[in-house]
C-alpha positions in Angstrom: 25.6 30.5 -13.0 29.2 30.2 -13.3 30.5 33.3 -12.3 33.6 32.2 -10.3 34.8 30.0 -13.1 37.3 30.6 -14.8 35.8 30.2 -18.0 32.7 32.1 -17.9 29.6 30.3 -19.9 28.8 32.8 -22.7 25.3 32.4 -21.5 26.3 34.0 -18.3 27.8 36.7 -19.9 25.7 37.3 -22.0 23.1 37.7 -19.1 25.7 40.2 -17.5 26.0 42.3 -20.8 21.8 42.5 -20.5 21.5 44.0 -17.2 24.3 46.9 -18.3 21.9 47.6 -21.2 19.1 47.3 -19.1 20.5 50.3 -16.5 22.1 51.8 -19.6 19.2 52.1 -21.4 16.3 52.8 -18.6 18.3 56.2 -17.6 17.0 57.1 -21.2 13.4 55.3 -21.5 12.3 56.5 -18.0 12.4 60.1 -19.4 9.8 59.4 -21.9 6.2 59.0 -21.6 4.9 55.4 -21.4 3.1 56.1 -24.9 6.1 56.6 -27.0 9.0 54.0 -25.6 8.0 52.0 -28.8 9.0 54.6 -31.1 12.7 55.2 -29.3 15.7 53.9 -31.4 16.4 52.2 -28.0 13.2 50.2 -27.6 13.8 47.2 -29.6 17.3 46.9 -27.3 15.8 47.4 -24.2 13.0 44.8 -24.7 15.7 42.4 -26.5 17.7 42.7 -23.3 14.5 42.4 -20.8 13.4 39.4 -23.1 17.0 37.4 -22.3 16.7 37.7 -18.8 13.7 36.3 -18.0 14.8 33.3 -20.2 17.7 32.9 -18.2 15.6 33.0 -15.2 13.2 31.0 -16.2 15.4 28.8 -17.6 17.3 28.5 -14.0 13.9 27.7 -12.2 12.8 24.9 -14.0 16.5 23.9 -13.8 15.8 24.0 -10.5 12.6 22.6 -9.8 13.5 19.3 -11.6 16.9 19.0 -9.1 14.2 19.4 -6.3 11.7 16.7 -7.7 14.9 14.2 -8.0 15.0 15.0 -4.6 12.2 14.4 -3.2 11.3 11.8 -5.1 15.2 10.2 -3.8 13.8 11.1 -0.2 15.6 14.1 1.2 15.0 17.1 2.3 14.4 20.2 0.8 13.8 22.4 3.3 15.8 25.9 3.9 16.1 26.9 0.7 14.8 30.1 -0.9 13.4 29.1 -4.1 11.7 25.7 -2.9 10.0 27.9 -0.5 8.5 30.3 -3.0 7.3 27.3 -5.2 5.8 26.0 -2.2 4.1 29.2 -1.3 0.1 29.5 -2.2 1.1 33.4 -2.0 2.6 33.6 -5.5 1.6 32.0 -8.8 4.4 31.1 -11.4 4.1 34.2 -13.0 5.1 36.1 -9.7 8.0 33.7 -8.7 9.5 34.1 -12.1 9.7 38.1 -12.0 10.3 38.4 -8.6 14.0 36.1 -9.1 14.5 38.0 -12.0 14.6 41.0 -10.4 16.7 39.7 -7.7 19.0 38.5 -10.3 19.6 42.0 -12.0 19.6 43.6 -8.9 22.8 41.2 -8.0 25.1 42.2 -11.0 26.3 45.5 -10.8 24.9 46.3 -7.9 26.8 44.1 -5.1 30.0 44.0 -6.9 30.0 48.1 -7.3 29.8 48.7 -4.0 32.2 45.8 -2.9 34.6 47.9 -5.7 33.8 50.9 -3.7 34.6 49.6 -0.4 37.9 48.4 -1.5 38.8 51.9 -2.6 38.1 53.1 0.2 39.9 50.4 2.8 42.9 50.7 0.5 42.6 55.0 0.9 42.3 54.7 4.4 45.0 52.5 5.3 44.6 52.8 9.6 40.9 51.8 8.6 42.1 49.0 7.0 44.5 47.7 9.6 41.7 47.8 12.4 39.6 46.0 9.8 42.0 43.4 9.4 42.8 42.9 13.3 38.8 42.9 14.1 38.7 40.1 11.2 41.6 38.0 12.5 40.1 38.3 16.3 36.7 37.1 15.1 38.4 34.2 12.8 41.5 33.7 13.8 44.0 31.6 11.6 43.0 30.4 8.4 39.3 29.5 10.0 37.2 31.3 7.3 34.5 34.2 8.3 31.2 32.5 8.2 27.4 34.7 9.0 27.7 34.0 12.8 31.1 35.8 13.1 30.2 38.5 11.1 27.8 39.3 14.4 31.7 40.3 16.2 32.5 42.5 13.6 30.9 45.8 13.9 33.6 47.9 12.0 33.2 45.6 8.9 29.4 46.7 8.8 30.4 50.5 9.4 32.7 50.3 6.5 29.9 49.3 4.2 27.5 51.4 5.5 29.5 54.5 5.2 30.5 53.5 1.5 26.9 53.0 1.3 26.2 56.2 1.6 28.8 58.0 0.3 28.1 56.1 -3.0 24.1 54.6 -2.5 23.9 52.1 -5.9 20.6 53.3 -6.1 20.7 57.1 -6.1 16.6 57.8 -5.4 13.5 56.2 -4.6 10.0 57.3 -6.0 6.7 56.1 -4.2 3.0 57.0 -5.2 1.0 58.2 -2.3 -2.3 56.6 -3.5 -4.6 56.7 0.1 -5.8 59.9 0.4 -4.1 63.9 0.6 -1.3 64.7 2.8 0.6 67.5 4.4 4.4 67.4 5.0 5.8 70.4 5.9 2.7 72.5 6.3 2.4 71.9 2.5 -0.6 69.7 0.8 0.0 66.8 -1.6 -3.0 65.6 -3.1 -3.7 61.9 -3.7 -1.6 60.5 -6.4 1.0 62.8 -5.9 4.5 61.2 -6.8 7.4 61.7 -4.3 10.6 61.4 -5.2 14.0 61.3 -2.6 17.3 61.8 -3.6 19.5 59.3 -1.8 22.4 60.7 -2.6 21.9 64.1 -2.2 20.9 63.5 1.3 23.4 61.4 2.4 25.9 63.9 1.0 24.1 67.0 3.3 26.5 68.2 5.6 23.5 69.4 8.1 23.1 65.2 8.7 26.7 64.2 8.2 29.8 66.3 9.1 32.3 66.2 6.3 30.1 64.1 4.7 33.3 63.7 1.6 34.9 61.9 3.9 35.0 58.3 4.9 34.2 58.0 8.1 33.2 54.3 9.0 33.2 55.4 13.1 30.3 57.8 12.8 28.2 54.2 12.5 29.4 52.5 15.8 28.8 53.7 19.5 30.4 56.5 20.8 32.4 57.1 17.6 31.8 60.9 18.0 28.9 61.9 15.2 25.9 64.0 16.0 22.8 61.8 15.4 21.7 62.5 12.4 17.9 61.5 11.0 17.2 57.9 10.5 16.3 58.5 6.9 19.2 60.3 6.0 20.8 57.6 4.5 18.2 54.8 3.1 20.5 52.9 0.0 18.3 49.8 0.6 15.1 51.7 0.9 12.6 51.2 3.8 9.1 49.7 4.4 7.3 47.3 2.3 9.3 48.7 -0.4 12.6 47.5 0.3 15.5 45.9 -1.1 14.3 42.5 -1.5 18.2 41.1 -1.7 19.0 43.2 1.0 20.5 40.2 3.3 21.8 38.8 0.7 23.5 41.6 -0.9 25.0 42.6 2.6 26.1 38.9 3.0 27.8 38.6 0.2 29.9 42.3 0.4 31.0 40.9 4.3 32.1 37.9 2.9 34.3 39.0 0.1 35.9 42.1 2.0 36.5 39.6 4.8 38.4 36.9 3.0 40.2 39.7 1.0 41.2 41.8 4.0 42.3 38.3 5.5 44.6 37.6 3.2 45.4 40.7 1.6 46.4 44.2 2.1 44.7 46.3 -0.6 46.5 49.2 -2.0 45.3 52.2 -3.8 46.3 52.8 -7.6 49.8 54.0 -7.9 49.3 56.3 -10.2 47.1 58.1 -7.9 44.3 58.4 -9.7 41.2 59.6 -8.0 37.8 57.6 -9.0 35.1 59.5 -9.7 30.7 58.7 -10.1 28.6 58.1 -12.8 25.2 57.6 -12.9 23.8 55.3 -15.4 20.9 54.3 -13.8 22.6 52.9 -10.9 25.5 55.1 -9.5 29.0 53.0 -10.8 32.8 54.2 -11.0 33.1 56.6 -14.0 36.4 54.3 -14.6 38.2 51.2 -13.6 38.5 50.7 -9.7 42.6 50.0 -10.3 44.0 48.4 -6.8 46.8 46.3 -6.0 46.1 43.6 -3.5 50.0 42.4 -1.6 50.0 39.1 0.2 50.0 39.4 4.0 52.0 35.8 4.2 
């Protein structure tokens, strides 16, 4: 889509500024019964803004499935890629595959790159964090050999570090599911069918019975023998679980190892001089409340 250009297309922008109205504006919709969203000032906005991403991504697809065509109409293969196996799939129909990358899509905006943001404030609050960081990064790739997926296997502090930002600041601060099968009891208390749960995220992840000093960034209390009482599997979620989950999951993880990586290889990151402490905002999606400011100084 262009994003590491340096000119930005304007439709790629564009798209960008429609998923922050999307988040924007759904943190106002959802309160609402379904039966009034088209009488909300908002409504016309929110739609407009639904409307241009799915031309976008439809727009990408069939961008996409005439490159593939070419192909394989040139001989080679196609294989191994993640779109020419949905099309080939008898498990979706068009309709399916064309929601289903549009989600992805939004979901890849704000959400990888806030979290990437928050990790860097972190590393560059924590500098001792950072230096062991940037040692395990240099022993798994050492030189100027660049961190691929296979050496991000020998690098368990890198996936502590995101973890704990993770859930310290979970993009996605709750998760509702409709228990539709029959009655329940949790807790000695009953929950008829239909009955919608809803978790808090961040709430839990911020519980002090599960984490100690859980205001602190402590990337340790993921790995072995890093000194944490084991606290319950659920207690920190960010991607979801089940069925249910994070469908970019992998890829969202991927891409936060390899930008921190190449960063922390070449860079040490600094916080903002001034000192300012960044705080959270929800707006749908939990996002700085202002600018991540950092300075990044040249290891060479």
């Amino acid at each position: 889509m262009g994003c590491l250009e340096d000119d930005i297309p304007e439709e790629t922008q564009r798209f960008i500024e429609a998923v922050f109205e999307v988040f924007r504006l759904s943190a106002i919709v959802i309160f609402f019964p379904k039966a009034m969203w088209p009488f909300l000032s908002q409504w016309k906005q929110f739609v407009a803004a639904w409307d241009y991403l799915f031309y976008i991504t439809e727009k990408l697809v069939n961008k996409k499935i005439k490159e593939t065509n070419e192909r394989i109409e040139k001989g080679c293969s196609v294989e191994g890629e993640y779109l020419t196996y949905l099309l080939t799939s008898t498990k979706m129909t068009p309709v399916d595959i064309y929601g289903s990358l549009c989600e992805l899509l939004l979901a890849a905006v704000d959400t990888t790159s806030n979290t990437t943001s928050w990790i860097l404030y972190n590393l560059a609050r924590e500098p001792s964090i950072q230096q062991e960081l940037y040692e395990e990064v240099n022993s798994a790739c050492p030189g100027d050999q660049i961190p691929a997926v296979k050496d991000f296997a020998r690098m368990p502090l890198l996936k502590a570090v995101a973890k704990e930002t993770l859930r310290m600041y979970p993009v996605v601060t709750g998760n509702a599911r409709l228990i539709v099968e029959k009655d329940v009891v949790v807790g000695g208390y009953h929950f008829p069918k239909n009955t919608l749960f809803h978790l808090c995220h961040y709430a839990v992840s911020q519980d002090d019975s599960e984490f100690a000093e859980p205001q602190s960034f402590q990337p340790h209390r993921w790995l072995r023998g890093g000194g944490e009482t084991k606290h319950h599997p659920f207690a920190s979620i960010p991607f979801g679980f089940g069925t249910r989950i994070c469908l970019g999951k992998r890829v969202a993880e991927l891409e936060m190892y390899s930008v921190v990586t190449r960063l922390i290889k070449h860079f040490e990151v600094r916080p903002d001089p001034s000192g300012v402490t960044v705080m959270s905002k929800t707006r749908t999606l939990l996002s700085p409340a202002s600018p991540i400011n950092l300075e990044f100084i040249d290891r060479k």
